[in-house]
DOKEFI-603957 format. One record per residue (C-alpha): residue number from 1; x, y, z. Coordinates in Angstrom, 2 decimals, padded with zeros to 5 digits. Example, Ala and Ser with C-alpha at 12.3 -4.5 7.8 and 13.67 -1.06 7.14 Angstrom:
% residues 2
<r mise="1" c1="012.30" c2="-004.50" c3="007.80"/>
<r mise="2" c1="013.67" c2="-001.06" c3="007.14"/>
This chain:
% residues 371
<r mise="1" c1="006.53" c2="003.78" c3="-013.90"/>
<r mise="2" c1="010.25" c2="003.41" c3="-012.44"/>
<r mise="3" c1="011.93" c2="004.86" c3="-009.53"/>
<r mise="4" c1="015.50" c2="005.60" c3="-008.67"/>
<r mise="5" c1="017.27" c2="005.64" c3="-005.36"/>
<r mise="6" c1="020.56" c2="007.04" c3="-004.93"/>
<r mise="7" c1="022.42" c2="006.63" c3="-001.63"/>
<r mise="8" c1="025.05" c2="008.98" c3="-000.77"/>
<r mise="9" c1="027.15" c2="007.44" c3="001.95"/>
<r mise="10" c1="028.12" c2="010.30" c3="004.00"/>
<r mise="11" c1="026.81" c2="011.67" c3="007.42"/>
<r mise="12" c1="028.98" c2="014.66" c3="009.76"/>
<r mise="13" c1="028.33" c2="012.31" c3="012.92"/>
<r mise="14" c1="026.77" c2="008.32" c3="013.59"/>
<r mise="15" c1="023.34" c2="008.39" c3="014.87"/>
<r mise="16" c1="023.18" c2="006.27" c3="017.71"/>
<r mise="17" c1="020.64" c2="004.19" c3="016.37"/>
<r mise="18" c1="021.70" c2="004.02" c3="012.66"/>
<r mise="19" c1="022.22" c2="000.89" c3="010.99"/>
<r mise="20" c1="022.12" c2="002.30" c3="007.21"/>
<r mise="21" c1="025.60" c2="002.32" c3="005.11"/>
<r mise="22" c1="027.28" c2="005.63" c3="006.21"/>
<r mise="23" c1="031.04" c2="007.10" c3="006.18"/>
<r mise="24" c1="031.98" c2="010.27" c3="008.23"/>
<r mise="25" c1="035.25" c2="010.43" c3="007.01"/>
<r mise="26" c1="034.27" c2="012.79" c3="003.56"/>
<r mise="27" c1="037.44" c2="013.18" c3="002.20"/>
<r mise="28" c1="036.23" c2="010.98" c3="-001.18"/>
<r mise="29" c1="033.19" c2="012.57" c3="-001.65"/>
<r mise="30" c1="034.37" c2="013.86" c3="-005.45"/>
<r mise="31" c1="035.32" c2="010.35" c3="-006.26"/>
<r mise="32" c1="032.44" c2="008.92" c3="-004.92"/>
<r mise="33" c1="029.98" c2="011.09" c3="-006.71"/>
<r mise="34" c1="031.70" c2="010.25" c3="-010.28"/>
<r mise="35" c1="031.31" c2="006.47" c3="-009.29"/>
<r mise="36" c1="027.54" c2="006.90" c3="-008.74"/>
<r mise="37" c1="027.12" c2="008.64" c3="-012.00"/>
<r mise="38" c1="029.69" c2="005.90" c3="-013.52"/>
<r mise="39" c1="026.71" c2="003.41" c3="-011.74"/>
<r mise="40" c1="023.93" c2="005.25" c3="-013.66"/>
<r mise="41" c1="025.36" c2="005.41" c3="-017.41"/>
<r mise="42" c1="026.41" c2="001.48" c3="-016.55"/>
<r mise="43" c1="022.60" c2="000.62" c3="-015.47"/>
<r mise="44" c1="021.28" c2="003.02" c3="-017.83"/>
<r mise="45" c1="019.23" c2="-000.03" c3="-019.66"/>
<r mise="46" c1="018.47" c2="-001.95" c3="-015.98"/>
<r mise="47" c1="014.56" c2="000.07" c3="-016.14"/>
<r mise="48" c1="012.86" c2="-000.57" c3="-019.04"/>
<r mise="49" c1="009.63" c2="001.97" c3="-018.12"/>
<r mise="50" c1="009.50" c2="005.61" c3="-017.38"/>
<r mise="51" c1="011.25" c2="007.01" c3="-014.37"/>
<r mise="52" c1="008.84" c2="008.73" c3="-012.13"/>
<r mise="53" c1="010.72" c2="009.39" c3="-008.80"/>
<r mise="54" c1="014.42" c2="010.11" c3="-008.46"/>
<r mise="55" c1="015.18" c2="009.89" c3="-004.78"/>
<r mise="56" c1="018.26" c2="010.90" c3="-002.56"/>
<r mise="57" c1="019.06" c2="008.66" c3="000.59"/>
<r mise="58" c1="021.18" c2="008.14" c3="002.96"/>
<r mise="59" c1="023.39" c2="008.68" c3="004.96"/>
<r mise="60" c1="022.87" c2="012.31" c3="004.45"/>
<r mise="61" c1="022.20" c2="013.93" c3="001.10"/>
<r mise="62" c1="021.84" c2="017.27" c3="002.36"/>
<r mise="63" c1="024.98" c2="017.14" c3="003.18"/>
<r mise="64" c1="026.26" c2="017.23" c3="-000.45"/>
<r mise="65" c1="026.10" c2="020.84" c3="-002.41"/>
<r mise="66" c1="023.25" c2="021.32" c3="-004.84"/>
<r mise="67" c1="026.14" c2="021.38" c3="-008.01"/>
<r mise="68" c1="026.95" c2="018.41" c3="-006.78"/>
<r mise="69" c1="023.30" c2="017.05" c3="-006.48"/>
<r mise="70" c1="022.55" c2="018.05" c3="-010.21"/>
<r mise="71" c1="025.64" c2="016.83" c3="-011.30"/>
<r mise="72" c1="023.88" c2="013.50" c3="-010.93"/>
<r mise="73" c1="020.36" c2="014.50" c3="-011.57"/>
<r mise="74" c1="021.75" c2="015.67" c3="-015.04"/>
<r mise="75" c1="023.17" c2="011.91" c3="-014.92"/>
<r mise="76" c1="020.38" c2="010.29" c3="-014.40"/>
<r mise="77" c1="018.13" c2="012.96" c3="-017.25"/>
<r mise="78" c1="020.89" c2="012.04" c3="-019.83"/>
<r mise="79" c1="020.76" c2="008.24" c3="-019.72"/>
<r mise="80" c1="016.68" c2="007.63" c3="-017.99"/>
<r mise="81" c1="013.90" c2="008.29" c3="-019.81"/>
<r mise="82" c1="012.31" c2="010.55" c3="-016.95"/>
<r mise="83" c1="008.75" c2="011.94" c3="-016.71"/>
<r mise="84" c1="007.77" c2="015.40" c3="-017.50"/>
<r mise="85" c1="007.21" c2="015.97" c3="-013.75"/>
<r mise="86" c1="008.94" c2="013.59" c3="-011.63"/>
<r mise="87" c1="009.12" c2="013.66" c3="-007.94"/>
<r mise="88" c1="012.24" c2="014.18" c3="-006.19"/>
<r mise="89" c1="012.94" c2="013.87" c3="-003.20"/>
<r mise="90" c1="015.76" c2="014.41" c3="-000.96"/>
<r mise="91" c1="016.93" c2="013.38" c3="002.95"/>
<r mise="92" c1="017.96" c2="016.31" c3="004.62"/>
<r mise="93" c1="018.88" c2="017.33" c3="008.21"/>
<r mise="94" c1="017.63" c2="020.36" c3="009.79"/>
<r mise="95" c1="021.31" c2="021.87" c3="010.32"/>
<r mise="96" c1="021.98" c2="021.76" c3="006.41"/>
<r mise="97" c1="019.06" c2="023.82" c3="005.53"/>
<r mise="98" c1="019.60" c2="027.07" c3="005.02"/>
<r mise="99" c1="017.58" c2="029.09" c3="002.96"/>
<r mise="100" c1="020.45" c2="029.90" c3="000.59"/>
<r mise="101" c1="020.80" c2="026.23" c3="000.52"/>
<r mise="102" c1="017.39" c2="025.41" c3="000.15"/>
<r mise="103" c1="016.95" c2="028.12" c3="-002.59"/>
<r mise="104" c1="019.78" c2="026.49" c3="-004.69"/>
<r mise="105" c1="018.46" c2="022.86" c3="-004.20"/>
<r mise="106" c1="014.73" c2="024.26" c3="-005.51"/>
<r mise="107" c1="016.44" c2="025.58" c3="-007.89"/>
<r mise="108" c1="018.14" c2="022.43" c3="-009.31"/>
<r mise="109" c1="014.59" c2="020.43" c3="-009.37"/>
<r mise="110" c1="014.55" c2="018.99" c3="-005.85"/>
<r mise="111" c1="010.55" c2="019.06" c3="-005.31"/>
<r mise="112" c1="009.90" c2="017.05" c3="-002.16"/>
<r mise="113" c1="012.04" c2="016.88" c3="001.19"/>
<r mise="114" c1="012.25" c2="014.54" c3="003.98"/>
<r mise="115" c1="013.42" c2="016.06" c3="006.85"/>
<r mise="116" c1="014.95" c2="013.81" c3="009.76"/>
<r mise="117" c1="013.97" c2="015.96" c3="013.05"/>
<r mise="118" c1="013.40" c2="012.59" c3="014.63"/>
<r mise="119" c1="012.51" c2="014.81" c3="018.08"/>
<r mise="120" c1="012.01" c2="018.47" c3="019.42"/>
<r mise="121" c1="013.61" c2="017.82" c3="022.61"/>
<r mise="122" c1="017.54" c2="019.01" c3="022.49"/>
<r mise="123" c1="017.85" c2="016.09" c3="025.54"/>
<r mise="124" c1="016.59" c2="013.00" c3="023.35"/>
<r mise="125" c1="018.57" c2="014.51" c3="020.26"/>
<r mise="126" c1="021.81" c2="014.49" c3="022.22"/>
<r mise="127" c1="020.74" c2="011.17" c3="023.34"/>
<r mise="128" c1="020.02" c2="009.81" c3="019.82"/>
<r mise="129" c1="023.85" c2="011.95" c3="018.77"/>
<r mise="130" c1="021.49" c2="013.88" c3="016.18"/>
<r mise="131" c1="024.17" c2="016.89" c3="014.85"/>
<r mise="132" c1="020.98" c2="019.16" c3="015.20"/>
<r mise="133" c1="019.25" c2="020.50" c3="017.83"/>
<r mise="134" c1="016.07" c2="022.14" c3="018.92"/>
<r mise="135" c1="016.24" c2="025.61" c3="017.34"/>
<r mise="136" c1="017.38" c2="023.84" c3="013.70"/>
<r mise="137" c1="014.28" c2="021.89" c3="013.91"/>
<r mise="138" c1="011.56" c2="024.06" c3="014.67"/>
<r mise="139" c1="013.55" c2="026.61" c3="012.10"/>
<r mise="140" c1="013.79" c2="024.21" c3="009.08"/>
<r mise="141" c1="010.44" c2="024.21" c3="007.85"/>
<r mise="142" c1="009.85" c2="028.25" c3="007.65"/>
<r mise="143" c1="013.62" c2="027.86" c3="005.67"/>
<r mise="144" c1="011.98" c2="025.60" c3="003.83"/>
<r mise="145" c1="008.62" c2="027.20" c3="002.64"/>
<r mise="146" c1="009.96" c2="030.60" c3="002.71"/>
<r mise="147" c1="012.30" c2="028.62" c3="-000.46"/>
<r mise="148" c1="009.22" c2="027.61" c3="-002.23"/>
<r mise="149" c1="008.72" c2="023.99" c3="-001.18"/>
<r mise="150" c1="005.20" c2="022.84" c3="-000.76"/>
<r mise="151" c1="005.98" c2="018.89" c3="-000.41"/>
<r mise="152" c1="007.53" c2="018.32" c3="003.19"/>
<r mise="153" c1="007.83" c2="015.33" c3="004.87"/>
<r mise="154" c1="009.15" c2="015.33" c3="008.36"/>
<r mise="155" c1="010.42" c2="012.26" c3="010.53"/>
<r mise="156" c1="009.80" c2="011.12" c3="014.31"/>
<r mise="157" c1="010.60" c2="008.37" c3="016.18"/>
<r mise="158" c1="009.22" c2="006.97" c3="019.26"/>
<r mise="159" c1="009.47" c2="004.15" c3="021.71"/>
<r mise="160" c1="012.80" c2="006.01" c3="023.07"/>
<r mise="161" c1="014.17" c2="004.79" c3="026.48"/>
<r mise="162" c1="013.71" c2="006.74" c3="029.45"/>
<r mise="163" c1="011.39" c2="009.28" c3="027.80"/>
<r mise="164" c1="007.96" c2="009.47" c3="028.97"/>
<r mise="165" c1="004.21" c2="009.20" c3="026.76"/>
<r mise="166" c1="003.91" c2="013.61" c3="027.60"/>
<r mise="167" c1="007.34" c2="014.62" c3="025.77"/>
<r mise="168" c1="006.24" c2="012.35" c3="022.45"/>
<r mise="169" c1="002.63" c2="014.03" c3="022.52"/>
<r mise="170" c1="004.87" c2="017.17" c3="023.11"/>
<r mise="171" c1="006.45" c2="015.59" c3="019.33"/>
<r mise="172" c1="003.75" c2="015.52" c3="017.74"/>
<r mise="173" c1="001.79" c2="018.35" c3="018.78"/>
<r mise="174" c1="005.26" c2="020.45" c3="017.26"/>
<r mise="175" c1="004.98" c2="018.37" c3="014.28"/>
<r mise="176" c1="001.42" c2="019.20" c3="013.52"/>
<r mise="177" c1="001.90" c2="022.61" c3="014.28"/>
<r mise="178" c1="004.37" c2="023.38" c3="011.38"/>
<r mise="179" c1="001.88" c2="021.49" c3="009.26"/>
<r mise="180" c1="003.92" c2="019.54" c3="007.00"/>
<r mise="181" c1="002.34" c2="017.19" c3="003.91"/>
<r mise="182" c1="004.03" c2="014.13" c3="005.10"/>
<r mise="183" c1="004.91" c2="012.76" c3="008.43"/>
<r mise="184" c1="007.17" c2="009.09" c3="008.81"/>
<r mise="185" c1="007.38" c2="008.11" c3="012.07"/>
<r mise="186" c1="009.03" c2="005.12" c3="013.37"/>
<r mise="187" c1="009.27" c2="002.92" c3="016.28"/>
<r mise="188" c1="013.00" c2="002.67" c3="017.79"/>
<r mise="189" c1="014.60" c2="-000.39" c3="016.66"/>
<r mise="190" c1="018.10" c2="-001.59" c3="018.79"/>
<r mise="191" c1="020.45" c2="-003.11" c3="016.18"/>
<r mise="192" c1="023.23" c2="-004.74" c3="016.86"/>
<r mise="193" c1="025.98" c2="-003.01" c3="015.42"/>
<r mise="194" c1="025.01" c2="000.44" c3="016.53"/>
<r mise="195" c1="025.59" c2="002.20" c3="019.32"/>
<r mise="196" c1="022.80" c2="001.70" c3="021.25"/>
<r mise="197" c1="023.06" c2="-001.96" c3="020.24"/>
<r mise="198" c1="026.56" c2="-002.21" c3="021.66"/>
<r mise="199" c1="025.13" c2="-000.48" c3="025.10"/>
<r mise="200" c1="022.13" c2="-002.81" c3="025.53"/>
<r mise="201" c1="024.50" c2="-005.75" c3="025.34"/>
<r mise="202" c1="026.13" c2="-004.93" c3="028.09"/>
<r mise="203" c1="023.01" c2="-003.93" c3="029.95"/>
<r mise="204" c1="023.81" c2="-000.09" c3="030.11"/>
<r mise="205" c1="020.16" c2="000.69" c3="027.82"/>
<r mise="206" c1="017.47" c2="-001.52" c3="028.66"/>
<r mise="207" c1="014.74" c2="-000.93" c3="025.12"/>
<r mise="208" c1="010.73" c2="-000.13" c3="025.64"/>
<r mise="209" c1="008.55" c2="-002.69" c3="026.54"/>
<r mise="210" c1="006.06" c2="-003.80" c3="024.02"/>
<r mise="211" c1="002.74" c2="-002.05" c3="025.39"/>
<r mise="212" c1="005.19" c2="001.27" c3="026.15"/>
<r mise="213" c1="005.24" c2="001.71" c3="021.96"/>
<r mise="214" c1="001.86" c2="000.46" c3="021.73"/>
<r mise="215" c1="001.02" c2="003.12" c3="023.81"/>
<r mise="216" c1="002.73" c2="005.78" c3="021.87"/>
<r mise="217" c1="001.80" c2="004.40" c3="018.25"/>
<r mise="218" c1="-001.88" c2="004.62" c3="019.40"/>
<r mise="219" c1="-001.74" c2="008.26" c3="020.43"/>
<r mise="220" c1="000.73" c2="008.66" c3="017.02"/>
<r mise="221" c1="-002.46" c2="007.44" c3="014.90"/>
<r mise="222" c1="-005.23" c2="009.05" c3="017.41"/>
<r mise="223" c1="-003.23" c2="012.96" c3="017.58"/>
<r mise="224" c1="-002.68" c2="012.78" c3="013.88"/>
<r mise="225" c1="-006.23" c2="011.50" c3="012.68"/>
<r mise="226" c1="-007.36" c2="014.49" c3="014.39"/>
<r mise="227" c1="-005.33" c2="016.62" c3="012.76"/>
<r mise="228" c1="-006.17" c2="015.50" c3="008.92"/>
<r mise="229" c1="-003.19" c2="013.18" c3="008.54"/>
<r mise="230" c1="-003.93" c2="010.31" c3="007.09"/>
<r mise="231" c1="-002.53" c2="006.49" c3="007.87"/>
<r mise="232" c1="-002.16" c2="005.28" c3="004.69"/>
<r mise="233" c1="001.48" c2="003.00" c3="005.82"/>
<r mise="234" c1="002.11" c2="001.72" c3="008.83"/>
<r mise="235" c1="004.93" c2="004.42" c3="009.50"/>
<r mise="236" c1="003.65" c2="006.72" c3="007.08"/>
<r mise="237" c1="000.66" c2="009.57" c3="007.31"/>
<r mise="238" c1="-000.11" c2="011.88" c3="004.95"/>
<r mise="239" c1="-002.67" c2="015.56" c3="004.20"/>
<r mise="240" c1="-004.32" c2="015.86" c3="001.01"/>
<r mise="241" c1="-003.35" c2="012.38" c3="-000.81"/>
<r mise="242" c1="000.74" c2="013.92" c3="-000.29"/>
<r mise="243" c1="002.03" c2="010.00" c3="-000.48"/>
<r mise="244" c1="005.36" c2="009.38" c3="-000.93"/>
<r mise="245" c1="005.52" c2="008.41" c3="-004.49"/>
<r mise="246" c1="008.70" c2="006.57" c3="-004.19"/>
<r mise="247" c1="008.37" c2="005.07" c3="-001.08"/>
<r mise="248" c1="004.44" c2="003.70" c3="-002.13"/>
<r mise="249" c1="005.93" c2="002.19" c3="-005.71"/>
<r mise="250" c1="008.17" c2="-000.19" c3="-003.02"/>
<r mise="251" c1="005.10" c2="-001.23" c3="-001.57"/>
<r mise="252" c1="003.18" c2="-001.90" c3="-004.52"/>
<r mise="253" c1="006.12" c2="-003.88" c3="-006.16"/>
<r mise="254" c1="007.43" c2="-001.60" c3="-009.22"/>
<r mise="255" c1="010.73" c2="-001.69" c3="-010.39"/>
<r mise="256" c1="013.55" c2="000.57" c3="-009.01"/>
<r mise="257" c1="017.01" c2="000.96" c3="-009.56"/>
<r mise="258" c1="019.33" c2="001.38" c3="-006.82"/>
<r mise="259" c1="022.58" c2="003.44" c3="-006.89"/>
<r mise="260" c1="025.97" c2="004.06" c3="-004.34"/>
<r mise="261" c1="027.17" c2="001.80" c3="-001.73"/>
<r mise="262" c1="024.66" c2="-000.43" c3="000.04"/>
<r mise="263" c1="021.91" c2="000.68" c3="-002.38"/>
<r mise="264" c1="019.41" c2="-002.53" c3="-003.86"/>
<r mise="265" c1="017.67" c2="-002.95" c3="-007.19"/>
<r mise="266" c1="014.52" c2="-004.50" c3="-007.99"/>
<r mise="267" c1="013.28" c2="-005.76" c3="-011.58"/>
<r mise="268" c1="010.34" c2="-007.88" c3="-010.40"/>
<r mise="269" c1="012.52" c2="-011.00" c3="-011.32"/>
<r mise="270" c1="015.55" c2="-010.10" c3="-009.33"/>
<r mise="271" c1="017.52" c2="-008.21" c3="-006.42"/>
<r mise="272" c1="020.61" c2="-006.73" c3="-006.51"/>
<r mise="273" c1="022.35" c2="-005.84" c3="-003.24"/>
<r mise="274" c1="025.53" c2="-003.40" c3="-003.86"/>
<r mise="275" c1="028.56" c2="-003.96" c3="-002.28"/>
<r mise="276" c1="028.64" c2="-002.16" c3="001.41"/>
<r mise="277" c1="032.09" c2="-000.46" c3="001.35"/>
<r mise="278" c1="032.68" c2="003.20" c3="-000.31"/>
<r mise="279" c1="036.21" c2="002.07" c3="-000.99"/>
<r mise="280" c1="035.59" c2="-000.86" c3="-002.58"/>
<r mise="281" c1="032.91" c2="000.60" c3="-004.42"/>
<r mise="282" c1="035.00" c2="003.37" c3="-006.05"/>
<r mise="283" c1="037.74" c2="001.14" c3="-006.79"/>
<r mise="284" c1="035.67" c2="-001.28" c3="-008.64"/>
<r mise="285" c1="033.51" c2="001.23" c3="-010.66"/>
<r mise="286" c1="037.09" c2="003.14" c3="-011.55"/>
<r mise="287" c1="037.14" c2="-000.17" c3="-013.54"/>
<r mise="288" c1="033.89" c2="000.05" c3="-014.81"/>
<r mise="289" c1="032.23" c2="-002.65" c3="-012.76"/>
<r mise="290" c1="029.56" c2="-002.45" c3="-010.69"/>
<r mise="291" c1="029.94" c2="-004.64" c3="-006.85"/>
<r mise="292" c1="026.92" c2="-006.47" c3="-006.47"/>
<r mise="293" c1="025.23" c2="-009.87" c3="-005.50"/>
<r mise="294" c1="022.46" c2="-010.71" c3="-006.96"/>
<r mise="295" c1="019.05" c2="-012.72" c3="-006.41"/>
<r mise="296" c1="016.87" c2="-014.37" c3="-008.51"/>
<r mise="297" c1="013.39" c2="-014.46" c3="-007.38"/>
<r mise="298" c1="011.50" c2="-017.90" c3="-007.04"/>
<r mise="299" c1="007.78" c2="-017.73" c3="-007.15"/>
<r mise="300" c1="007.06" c2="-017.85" c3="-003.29"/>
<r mise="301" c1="009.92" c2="-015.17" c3="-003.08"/>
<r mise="302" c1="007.68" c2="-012.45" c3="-005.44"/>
<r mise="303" c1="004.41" c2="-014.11" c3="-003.02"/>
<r mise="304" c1="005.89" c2="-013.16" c3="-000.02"/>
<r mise="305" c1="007.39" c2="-009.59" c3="-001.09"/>
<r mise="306" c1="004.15" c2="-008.99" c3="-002.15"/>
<r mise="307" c1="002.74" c2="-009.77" c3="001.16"/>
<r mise="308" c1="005.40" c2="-008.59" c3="003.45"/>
<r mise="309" c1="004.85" c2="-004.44" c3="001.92"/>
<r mise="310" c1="001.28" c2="-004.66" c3="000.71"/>
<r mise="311" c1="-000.53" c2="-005.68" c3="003.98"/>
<r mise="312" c1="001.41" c2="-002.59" c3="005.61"/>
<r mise="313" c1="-000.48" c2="-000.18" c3="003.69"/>
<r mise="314" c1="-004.04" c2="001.37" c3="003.33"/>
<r mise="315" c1="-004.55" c2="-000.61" c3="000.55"/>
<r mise="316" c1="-003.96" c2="-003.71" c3="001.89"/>
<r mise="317" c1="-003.19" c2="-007.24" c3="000.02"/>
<r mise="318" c1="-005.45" c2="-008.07" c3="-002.85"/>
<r mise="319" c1="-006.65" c2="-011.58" c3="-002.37"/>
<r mise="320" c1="-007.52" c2="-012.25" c3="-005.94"/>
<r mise="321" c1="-003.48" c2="-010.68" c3="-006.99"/>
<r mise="322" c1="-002.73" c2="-012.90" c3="-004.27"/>
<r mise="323" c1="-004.29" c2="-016.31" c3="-005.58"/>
<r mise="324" c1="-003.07" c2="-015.00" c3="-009.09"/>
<r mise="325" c1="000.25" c2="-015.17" c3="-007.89"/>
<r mise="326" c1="-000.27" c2="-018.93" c3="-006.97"/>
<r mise="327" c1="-000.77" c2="-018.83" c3="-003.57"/>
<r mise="328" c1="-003.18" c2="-021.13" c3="-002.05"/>
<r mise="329" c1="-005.13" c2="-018.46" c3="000.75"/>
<r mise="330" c1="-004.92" c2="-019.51" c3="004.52"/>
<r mise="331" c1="-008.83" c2="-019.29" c3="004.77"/>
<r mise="332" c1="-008.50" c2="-020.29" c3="008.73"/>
<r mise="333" c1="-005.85" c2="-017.97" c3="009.34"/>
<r mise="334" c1="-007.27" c2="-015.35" c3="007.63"/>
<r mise="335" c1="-010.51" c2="-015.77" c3="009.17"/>
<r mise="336" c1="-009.15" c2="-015.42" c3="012.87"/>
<r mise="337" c1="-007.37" c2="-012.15" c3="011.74"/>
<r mise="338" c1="-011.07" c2="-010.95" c3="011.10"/>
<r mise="339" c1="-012.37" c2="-012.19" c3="014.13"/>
<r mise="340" c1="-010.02" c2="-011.03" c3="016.31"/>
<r mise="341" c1="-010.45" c2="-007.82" c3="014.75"/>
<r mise="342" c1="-006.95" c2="-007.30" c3="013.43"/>
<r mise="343" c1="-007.95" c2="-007.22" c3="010.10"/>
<r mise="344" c1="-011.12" c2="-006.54" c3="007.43"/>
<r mise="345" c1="-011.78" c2="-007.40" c3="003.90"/>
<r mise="346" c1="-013.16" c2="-004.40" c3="001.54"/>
<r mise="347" c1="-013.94" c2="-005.22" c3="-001.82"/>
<r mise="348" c1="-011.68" c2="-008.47" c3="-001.77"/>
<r mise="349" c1="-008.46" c2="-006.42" c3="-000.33"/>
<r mise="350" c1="-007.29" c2="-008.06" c3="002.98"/>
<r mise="351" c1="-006.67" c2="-005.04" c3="005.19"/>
<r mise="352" c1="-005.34" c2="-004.51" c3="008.78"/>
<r mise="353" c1="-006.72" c2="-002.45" c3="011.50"/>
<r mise="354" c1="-005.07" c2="-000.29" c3="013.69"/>
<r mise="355" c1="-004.74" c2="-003.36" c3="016.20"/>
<r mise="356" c1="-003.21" c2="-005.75" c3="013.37"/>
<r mise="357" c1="-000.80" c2="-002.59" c3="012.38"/>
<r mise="358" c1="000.74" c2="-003.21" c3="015.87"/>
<r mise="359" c1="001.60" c2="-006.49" c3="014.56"/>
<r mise="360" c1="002.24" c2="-006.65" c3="011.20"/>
<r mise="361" c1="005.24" c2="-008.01" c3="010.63"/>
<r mise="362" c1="003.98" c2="-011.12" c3="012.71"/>
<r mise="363" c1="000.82" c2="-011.25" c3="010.25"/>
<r mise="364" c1="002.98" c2="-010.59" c3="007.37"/>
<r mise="365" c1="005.45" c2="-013.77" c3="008.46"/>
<r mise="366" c1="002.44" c2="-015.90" c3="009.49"/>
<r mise="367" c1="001.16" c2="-015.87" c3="005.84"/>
<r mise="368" c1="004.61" c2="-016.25" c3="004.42"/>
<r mise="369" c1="004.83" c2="-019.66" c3="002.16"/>
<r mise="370" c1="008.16" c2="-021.69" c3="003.41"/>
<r mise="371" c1="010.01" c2="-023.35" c3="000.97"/>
């Protein structure tokens, strides 16, 4: 099975922290839809299995209307060879859903939503320049269900300067209380070209210490354990086996094509990285091209992809896909992940614990082969 992402490149305000591909000047919207679909009938032979997810980022999707939503999802049935059933899933901000607009996007065959609350608190949402507030969050999901949806996924993040370890457990206790399927939640990052990136240059936002996010990704793990949700990514927690269908085919390396500025494509051989300018991407697909660069994958490329998203999951890396793959295992290293408890082995699957999940990218680069 396949899966497509679609990035629409359009948001009403910048996120403080937001590094993604975004515009919030709208006034090409029309044009930029009819490239994406020009995109889609140009890749239309790019997947060669059965598309199973069909996926809106962003930006903000939500912020599109749900004509202009199928107008692509009849795009992508026309030209894909789509499952019966397929999940899809679209971003959405609390202040776009209405139930009028939720009823018309359930309507159109959106079946899952991801809902960016990111906090409860109106202070830390002014903070992060969310265009929602308080109200809009805690009203979404009864919008949402009272619509018909039954496959929610809400996100969080923590680690936020100058917020203390009582107003995140005041998060998540909200979160669990509307009892969603899904929950992402994600540490702060500080890029550079943001906002807050711009501000901790010149010393006006100092980011969290280390052990401050520990902190709050323990009690993220312990409060929502507790509550049924299940860790089966490091951001990622789930009821009832709810995962993210799209998001766990990344992880477990099956082929996706990307559409709309910014988006990437993966064939298991190659990446393709489209270009990161609306304008430039209309113009060129006017013209029937599509902007990318492109990739090719050497063997210790796929080897490392495979370790970089597999060890972040429940399911962990498989030592014998692994040695498959040609790579040669770090027995030492591996060994001192078990011993330091960061890490166990079940039924040959190399696996972290909730100590090693603080540090997984570190485990992930240690086991990296360099070319």
């Amino acid at each position: 099975m396949a899966g497509i992402y679609i990035h629409i490149p359009f948001c009403k305000q910048a996120c403080h922290y937001c590094d993604f591909h975004f515009s919030t000047n709208l006034k090409n919207k029309q044009l930029m839809i009819e490239a994406i679909k020009q995109e889609l009938v140009l890749q239309r032979n790019y997947l060669n299995e059965p598309v199973q997810t069909i996926y809106f980022g962003g930006g903000t999707p939500s912020i599109l209307e749900a004509s202009e939503l199928n107008d692509i999802l009849e795009t992508v049935s026309t030209n894909y060879n789509v499952t019966t059933e397929p999940e899809i899933t679209l971003e959405a901000n609390p202040d776009d859903l209405s139930f009028s607009q939720l009823d018309a996007l359930k309507s159109i065959g959106i079946n899952r939503l991801s809902i960016g609350i990111q906090s409860f608190d109106d202070e830390v949402l002014k903070f992060l320049n969310r265009a929602h507030n308080r109200v809009q969050a805690l009203d979404c999901m009864e919008n949402a269900r009272n619509a018909g949806f039954e496959n929610i996924s809400i996100d969080l993040i923590y680690g936020i300067p100058n917020r203390d370890h009582k107003k995140w457990l005041e998060d998540l206790d909200k979160v669990t209380a509307m009892n969603p399927e899904h929950i992402s939640a994600y540490c702060l990052t500080i890029e550079p070209q943001t906002a807050f990136g711009k501000w901790a240059k010149k010393g006006q936002l100092k980011p969290v210490e280390d052990d401050y996010a520990a902190a709050q990704f323990d009690t993220m793990i312990s409060v929502l354990s507790q509550h049924g949700f299940e860790q089966y990514e490091v951001s990622n927690f789930c009821r009832d086996s709810f995962y993210s269908t799209h998001n766990t085919s990344y992880w477990q390396q099956k082929p996706y094509l990307g559409a709309g500025p910014g988006a990437h494509s993966y064939n298991l051989e190659s990446r393709q990285y489209n270009i990161r300018n609306n304008q430039k991407y209309i113009n060129s697909l006017a013209e029937g091209i599509i902007p990318f660069d492109i990739e090719h994958l050497s063997k210790n490329d796929i080897i490392n992809d495979y370790i970089l998203t597999a060890i972040r999951t429940k399911w962990g890396i498989d030592l014998e896909k692994l040695a498959g793959l040609g790579y040669l295992n770090d027995t030492d290293y591996i060994n001192s992940l078990l011993a330091n408890e960061q890490a166990f082995t079940e039924k040959n699957n190399l696996i972290l614990t909730t100590t090693g999940k603080l540090l997984a990218d570190k485990i992930s680069s240690d086991l990296f082969i360099i070319d």
